[in-house]
C-alpha positions in Angstrom: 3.3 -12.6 -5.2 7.2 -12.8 -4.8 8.8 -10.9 -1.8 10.5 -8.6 -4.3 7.2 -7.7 -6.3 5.5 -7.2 -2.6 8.0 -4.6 -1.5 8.0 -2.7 -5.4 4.4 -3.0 -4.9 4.0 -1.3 -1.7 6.7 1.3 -2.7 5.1 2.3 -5.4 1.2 3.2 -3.4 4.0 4.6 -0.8 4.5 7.0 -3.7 1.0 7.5 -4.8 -0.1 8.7 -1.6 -0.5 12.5 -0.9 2.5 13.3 1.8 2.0 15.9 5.0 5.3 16.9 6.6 5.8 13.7 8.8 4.3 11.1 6.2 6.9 13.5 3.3 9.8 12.8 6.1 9.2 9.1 6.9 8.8 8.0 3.6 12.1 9.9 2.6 13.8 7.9 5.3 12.2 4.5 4.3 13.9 5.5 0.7 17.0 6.0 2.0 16.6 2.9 4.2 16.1 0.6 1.0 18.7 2.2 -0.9 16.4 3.8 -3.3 18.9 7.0 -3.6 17.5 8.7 -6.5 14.0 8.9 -5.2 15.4 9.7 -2.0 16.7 12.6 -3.5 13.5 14.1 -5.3 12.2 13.3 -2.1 14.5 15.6 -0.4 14.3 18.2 -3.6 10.6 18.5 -2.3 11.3 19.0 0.8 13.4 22.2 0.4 10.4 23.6 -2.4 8.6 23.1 0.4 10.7 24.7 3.4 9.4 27.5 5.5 11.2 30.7 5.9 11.3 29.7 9.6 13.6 26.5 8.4 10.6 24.1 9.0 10.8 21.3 5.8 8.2 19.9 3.6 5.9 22.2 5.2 2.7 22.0 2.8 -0.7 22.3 3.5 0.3 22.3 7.2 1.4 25.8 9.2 1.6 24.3 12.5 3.6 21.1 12.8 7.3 21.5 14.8 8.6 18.4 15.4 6.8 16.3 11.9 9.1 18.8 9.5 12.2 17.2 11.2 11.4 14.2 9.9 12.3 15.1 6.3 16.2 16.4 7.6 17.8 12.8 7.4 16.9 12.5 3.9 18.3 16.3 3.0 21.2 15.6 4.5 21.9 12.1 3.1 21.2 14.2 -0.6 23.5 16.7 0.7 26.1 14.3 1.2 25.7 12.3 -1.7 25.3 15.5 -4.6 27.5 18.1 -2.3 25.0 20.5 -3.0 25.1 23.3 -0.5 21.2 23.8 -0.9 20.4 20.8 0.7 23.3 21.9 4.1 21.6 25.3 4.1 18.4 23.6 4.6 19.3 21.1 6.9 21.1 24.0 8.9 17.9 26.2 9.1 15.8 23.0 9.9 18.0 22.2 12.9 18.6 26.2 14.0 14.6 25.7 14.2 14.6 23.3 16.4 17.3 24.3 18.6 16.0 28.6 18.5 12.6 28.7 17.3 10.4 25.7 18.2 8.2 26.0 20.8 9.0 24.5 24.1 8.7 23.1 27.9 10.6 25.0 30.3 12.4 22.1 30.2 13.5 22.7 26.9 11.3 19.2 25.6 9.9 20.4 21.9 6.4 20.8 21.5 4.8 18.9 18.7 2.5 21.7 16.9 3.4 25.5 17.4 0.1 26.2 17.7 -0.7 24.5 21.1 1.7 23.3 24.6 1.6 19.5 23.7 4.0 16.7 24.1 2.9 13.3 21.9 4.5 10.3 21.2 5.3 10.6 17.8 7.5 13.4 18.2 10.1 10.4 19.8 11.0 9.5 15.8 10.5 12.9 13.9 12.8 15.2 15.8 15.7 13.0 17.9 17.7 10.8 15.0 18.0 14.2 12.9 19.3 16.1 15.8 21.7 13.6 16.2 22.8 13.6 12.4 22.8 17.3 12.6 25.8 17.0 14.9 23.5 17.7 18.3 23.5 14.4 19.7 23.1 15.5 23.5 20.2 17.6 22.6 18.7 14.5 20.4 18.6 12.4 23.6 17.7 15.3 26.3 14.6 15.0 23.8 14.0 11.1 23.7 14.2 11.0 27.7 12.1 14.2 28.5 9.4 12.6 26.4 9.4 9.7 28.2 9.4 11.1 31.5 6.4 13.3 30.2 4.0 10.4 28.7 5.1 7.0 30.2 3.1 4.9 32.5 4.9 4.1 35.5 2.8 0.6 36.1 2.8 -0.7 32.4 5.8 1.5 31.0 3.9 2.3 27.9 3.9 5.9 26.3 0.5 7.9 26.3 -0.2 9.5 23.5 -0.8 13.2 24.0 0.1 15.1 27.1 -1.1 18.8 27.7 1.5 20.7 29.1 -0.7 24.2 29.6 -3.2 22.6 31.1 -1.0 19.8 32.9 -3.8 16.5 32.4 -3.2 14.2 29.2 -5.3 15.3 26.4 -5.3 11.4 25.1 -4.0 9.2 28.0 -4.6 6.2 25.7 -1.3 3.7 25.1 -2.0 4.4 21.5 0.2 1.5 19.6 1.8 3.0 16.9 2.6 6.1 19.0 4.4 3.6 21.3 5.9 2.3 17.4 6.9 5.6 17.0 8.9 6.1 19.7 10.6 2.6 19.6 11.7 2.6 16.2 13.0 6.8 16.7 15.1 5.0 19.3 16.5 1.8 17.4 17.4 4.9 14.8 18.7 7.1 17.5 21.2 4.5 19.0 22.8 3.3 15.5 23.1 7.2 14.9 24.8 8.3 17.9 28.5 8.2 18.2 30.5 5.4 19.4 32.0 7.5 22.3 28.1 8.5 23.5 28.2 4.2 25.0 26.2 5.6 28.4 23.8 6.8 26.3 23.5 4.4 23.8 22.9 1.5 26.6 20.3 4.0 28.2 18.2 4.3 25.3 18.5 0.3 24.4 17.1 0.3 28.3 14.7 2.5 27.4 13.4 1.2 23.8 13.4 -2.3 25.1 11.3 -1.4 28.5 8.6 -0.4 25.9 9.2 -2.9 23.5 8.5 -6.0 25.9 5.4 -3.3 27.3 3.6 -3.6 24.1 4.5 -7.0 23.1 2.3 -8.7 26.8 -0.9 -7.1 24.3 0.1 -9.0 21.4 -3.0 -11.0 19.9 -3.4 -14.8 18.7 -2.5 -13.4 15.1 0.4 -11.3 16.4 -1.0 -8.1 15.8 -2.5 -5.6 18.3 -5.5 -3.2 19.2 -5.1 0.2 17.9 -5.1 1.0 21.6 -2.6 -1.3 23.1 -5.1 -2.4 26.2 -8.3 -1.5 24.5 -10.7 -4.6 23.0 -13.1 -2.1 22.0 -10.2 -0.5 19.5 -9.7 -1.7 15.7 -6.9 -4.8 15.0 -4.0 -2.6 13.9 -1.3 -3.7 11.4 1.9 -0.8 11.6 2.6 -1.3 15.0 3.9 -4.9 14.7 5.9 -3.1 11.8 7.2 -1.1 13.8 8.5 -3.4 16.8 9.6 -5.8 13.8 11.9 -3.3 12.4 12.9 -2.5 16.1 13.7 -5.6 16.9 15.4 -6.6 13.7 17.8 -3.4 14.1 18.2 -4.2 18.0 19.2 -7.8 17.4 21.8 -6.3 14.6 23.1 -3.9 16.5 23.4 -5.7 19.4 21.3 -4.3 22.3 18.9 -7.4 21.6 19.4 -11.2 21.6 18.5 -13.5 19.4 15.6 -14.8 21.8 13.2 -11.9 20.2 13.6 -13.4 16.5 10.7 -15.5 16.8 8.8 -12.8 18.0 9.8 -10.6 14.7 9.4 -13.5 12.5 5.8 -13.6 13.5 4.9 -10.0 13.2 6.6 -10.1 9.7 4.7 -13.0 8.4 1.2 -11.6 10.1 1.9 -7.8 8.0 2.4 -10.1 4.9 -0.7 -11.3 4.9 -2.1 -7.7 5.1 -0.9 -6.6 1.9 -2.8 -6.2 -0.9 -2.7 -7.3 -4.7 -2.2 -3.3 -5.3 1.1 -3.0 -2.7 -1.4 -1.3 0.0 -1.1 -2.5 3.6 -4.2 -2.8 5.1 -5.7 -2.2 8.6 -3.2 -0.1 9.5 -3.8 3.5 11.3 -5.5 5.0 8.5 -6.0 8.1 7.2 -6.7 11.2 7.6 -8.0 11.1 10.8 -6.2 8.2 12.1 -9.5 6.1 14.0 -10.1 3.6 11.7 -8.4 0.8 10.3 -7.3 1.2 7.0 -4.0 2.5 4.4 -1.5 5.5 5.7 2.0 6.3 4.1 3.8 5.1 7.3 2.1 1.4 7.2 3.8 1.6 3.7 7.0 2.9 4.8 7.3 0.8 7.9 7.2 -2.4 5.6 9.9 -1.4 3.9 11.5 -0.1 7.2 10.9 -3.8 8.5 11.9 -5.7 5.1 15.3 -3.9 5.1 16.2 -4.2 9.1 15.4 -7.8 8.3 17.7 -7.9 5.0 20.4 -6.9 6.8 20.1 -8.6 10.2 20.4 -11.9 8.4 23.3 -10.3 6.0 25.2 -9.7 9.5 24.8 -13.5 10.4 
């Protein structure tokens, strides 16, 4: 199989798959990521069919998610810009105003990833920050990065927990779960091309802070450059996304400048190792699977983060 056929394969079992709010919102974003603008769009159409009185997007099947719906904002507003269709800025507006007004909250102001219960995870590091910052809030999109950091990182091996209970102050998962450490890399390399040029500080804060977790995860890396679901945990599946996920990182950092040219290798690898993981059907296996997420198997974001990592790569060696 071709690289081409490989990447219109796993597109098109990216768009078999039923979509909750976060796999509806990273999926939309992988679609704007390869250029695929009309899909993009339907994807975005969805979304707003889909959008709660309360502003919250692509809210189906799912009443409790706060931070996942956000996900779905870049690709309404890259529809908005591209049709001028005011339905698609209303939305966007109401998703943010829920964010900003509505969403449940630390006293610190850090969002809360389900309405229905006081918990910080990593995830919420790439569904919430990047659209702030498109959404013309980029002070509160990085108050939110650094507040969940402060919340779930390690302070001897600098990688993320997963799921920190903020009523009853204790981790709910303490586990450095990999592709929530993914997550939250990749929300950043998105965060940092997104922000304003005059937002520098910030901008070589977050590289700081991306790459601290980054060069974290990658001392776990296995013999076939992949990693244990659970970052330190031999017990815990092989797991395929999250050396997606650092690829596409590193790809974007080395393109935009906050990383050298000494982590290509490194990327190279990772790429080559997820190759071999896809199918003859376009499905990329041994990945976080779903629905429950403890197994190794298929999930929308293993098929969105190849084609996250295949178009980071594209244009990293365009910019050469």
């Amino acid at each position: 199989m071709n690289r081409q056929d490989r990447k219109q394969k796993v597109l098109l079992a990216m768009l078999a798959m039923q979509r909750w709010p976060w796999e509806q919102g990273v999926a939309s974003q992988a679609l704007v990521e390869i250029g695929e603008n009309d899909l993009a769009i339907l994807f975005a159409k969805d979304a707003l069919v889909n959008q709660y009185k309360d502003g919250r997007l692509a809210m189906k099947s799912d009443r409790y998610a706060a931070t996942d719906p956000a996900a779905n904002g870049e690709a309404v507003l890259f529809s908005y810009h591209m049709t001028k269709d005011s339905r698609f800025k209303d939305a966007a507006d109401r998703m943010l105003d829920y964010l900003l007004y509505r969403a449940p909250k630390t006293r610190e102001g850090i969002l809360y990833h389900n309405e229905n219960e006081g918990k910080i995870f990593s995830d919420a590091n790439f569904m919430a920050p990047p659209f702030l910052a498109l959404a013309g809030r980029p002070e509160e999109a990085v108050k939110q990065v650094f507040g969940n950091i402060k919340i779930l990182q390690d302070h001897e091996k600098h990688l993320l927990s997963h799921i920190w209970d903020d009523d009853f102050k204790k981790f709910e998962r303490k586990a450095f779960w990999g592709v929530g450490n993914g997550w939250s890399t990749a929300g950043i390399a998105k965060l940092i091309d997104i922000l304003p040029d005059q937002r520098s500080a910030d901008k070589q804060q977050l590289a700081k802070a991306a790459q601290l977790i980054l060069d974290s995860c990658l001392k776990y890396q296995l013999d076939n450059y992949l990693f244990y679901d659970v970052l330190d945990d031999s017990s815990t599946f092989v797991e395929t996304n999250l050396a997606q996920m650092l690829a596409f990182t590193i790809y974007r950092g080395m393109k935009s400048g906050w990383l050298d040219s000494s982590y290509l290798q490194i990327a190279d690898n990772m790429r080559l190792a997820v190759y071999n993981k896809v199918d003859e059907l376009g499905l990329v296996q041994d990945v976080c699977g779903g629905p429950a997420f403890d197994h190794a198997g298929t999930a929308v974001e293993g098929q969105a983060f190849f084609l996250f990592m295949e178009s980071s790569y594209d244009k990293y060696c365009a910019a050469l």
